[in-house]
LUMLUMPA-947734 format. One record per residue: x, y, z of N, C-alpha, C, O in turn. Coordinates in pm, whole numbers, padded with zeros to 5 digits, always signed. Layout:
BEGIN
XYZXYZXYZXYZ;...
This chain:
BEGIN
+24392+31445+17737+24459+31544+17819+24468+31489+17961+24369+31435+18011;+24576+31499+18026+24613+31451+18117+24591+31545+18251+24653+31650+18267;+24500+31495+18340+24477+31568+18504+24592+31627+18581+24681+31571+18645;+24564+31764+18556+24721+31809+18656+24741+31870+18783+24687+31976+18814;+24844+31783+18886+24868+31836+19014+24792+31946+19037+24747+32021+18951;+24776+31955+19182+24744+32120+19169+24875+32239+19202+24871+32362+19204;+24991+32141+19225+25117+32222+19214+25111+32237+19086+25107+32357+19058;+25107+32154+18975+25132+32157+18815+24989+32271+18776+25001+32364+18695;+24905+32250+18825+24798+32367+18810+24830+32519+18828+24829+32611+18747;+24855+32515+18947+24932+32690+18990+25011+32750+18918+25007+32870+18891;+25121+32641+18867+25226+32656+18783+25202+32729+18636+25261+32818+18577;+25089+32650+18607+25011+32651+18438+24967+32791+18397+25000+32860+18301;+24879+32814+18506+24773+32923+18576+24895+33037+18581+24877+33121+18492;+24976+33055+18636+25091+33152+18591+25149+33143+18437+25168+33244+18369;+25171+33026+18395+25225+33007+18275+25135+33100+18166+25174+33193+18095;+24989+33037+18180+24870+33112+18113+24883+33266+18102+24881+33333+17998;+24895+33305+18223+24857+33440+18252+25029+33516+18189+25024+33614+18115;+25131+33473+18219+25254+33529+18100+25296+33529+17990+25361+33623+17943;+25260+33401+17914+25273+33350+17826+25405+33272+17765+25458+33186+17835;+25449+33297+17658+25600+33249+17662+25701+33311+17802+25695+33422+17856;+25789+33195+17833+25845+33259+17971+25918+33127+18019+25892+33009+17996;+26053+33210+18118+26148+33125+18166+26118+33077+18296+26047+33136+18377;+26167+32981+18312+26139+32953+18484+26148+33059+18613+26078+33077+18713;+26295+33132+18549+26258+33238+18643+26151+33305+18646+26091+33289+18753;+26096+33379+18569+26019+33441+18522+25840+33378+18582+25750+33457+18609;+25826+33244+18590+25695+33147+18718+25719+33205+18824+25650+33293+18875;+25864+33139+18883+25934+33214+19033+25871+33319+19074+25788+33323+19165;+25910+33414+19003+25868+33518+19050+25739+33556+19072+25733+33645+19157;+25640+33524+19031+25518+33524+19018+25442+33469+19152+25336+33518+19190;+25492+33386+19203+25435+33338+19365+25494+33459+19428+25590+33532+19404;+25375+33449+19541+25439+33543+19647+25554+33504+19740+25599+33390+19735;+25588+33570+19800+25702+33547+19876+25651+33435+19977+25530+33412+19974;+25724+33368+20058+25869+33349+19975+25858+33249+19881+25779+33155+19891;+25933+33264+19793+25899+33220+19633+25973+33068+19644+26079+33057+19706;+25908+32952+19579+25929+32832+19580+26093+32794+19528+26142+32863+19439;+26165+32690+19585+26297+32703+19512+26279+32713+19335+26177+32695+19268;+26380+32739+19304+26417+32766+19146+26400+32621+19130+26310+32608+19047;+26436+32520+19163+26445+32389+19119+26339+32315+19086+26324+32247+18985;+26226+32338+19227+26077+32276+19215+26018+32296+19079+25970+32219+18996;+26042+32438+19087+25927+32506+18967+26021+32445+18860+25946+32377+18790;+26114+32436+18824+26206+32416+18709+26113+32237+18696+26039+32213+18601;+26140+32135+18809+26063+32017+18806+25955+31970+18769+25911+31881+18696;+25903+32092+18873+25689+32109+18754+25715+32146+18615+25664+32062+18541;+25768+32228+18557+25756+32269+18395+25810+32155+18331+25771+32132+18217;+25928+32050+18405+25942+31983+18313+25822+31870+18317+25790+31832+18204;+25765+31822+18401+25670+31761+18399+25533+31825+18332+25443+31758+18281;+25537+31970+18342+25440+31971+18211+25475+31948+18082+25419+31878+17999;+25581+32020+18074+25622+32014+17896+25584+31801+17878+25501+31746+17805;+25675+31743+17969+25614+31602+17950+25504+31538+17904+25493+31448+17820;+25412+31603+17977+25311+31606+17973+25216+31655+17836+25101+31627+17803;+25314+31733+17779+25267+31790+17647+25164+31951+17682+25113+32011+17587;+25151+31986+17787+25110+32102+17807+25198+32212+17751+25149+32300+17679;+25306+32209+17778+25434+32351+17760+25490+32285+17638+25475+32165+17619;+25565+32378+17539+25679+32337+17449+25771+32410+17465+25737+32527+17482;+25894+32388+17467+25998+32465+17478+26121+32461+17369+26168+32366+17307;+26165+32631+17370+26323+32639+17347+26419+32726+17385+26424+32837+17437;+26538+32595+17321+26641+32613+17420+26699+32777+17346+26682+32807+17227;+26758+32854+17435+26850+32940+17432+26987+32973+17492+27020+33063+17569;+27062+32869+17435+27215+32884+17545+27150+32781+17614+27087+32688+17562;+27169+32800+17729+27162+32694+17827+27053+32689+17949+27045+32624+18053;+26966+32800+17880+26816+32785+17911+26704+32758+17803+26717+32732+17684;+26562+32773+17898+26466+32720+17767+26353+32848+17801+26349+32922+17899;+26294+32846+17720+26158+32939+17715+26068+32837+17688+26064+32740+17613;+25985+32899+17785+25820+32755+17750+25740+32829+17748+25727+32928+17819;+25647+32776+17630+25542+32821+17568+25367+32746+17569+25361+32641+17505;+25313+32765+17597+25181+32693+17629+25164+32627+17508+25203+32669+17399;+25095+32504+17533+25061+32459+17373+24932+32408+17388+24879+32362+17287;+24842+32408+17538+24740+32373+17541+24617+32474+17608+24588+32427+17718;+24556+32566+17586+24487+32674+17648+24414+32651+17727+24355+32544+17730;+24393+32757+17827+24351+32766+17969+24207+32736+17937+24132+32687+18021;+24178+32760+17843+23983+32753+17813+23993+32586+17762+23897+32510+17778;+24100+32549+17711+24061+32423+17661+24074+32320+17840+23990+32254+17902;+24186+32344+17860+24141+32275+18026+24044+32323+18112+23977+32248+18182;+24032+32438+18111+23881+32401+18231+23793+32353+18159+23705+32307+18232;+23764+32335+18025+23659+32300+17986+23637+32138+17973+23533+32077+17949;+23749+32095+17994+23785+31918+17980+23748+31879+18125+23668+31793+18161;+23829+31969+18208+23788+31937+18374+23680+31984+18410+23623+31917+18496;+23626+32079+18373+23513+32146+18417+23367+32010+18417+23286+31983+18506;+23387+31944+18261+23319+31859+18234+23258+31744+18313+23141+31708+18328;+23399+31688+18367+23466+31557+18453+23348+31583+18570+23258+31507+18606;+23389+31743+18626+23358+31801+18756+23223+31759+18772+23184+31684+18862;+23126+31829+18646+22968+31808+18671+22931+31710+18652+22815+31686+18688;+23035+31569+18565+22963+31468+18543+23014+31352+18675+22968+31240+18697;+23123+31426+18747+23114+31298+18866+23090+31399+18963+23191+31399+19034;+23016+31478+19001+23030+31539+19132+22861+31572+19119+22786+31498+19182;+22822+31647+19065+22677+31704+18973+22573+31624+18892+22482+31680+18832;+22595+31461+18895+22520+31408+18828+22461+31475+18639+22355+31487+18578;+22617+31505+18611+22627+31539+18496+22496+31686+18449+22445+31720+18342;+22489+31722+18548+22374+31865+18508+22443+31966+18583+22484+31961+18699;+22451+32071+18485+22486+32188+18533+22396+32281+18618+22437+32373+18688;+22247+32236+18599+22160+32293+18679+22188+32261+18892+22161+32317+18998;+22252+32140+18845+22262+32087+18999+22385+32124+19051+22404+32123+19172;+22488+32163+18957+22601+32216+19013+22557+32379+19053+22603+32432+19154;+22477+32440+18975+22448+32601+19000+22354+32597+19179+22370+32667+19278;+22278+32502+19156+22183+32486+19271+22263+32473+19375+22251+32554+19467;+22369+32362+19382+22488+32344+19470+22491+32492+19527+22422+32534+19620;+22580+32558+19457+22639+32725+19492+22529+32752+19552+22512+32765+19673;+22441+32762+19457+22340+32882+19579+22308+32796+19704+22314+32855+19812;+22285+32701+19705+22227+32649+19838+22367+32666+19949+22359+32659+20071;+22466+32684+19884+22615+32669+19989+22634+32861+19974+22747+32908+19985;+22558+32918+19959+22565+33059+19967+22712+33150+19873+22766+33260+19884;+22728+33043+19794+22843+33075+19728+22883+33125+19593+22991+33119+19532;+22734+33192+19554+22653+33227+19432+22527+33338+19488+22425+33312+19551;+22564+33433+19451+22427+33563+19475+22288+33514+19361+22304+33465+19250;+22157+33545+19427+22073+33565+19304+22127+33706+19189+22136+33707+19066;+22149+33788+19267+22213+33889+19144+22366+33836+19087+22429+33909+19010;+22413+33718+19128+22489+33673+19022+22456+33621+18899+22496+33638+18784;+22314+33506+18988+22251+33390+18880+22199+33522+18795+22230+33507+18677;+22125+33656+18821+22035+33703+18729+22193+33742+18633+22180+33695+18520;+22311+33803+18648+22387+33862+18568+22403+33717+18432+22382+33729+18311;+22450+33575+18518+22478+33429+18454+22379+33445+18343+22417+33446+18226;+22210+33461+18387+22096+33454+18252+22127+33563+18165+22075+33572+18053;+22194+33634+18203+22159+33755+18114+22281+33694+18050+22263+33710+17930;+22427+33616+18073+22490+33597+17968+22452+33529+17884+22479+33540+17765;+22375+33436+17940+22345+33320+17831+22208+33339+17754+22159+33240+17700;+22157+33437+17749+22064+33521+17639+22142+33575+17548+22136+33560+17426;+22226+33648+17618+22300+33725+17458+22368+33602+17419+22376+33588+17296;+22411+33525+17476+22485+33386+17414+22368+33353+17284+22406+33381+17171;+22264+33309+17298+22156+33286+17216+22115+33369+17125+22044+33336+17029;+22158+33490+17149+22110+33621+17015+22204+33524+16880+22207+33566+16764;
């Protein structure tokens, strides 16, 4: 899987959250003022390239459809993240947050409590 822009990211990240959908249809989705029709039309084709999006045609537009899920990329990047940034431990990426105040202890206590019922 191939590392994407973080223009091609934003893009995705809308794509995700609509699902099948036309370019117009991204457009609209940024806030104002909304990126030309063309850019965004440029990023999708560079995802579909990419093999992220698949598309079809209708007339003389296309509908694109995700073909790679939002859980399956953060979880590929997410990986990358702790193993070149975190010395590959997730304990040192959590420590990170809290020491940068960017993580509550009543977050970390809610985090244990997921990953107990994870273990039931």
């Amino acid at each position: 899987m191939e590392k994407l822009t973080p223009q091609e990211e934003e893009v995705m990240i809308y794509i995700w959250e609509i699902g099948p959908c036309f370019v117009k249809d991204v457009v609209a989705k940024f806030p104002e003022p909304h990126p030309p029709y063309t850019t965004v039309a440029s990023v999708i084709k560079n995802l579909e390239r990419k093999k992220y999006l698949s598309s079809k045609r209708y007339g003389n537009t296309y509908e694109y459809t995700p073909v790679v899920k939002e859980s399956e990329y953060k979880r590929t990047f997410m990986s990358g993240v702790v193993r070149n940034y975190f010395e590959n431990s997730y304990k040192e990426m959590v420590s990170f947050f809290a020491k940068e105040d960017k993580i509550s202890a009543e977050e970390l206590k809610d985090i244990i409590n997921m990953i107990e019922k994870g273990k039931e």
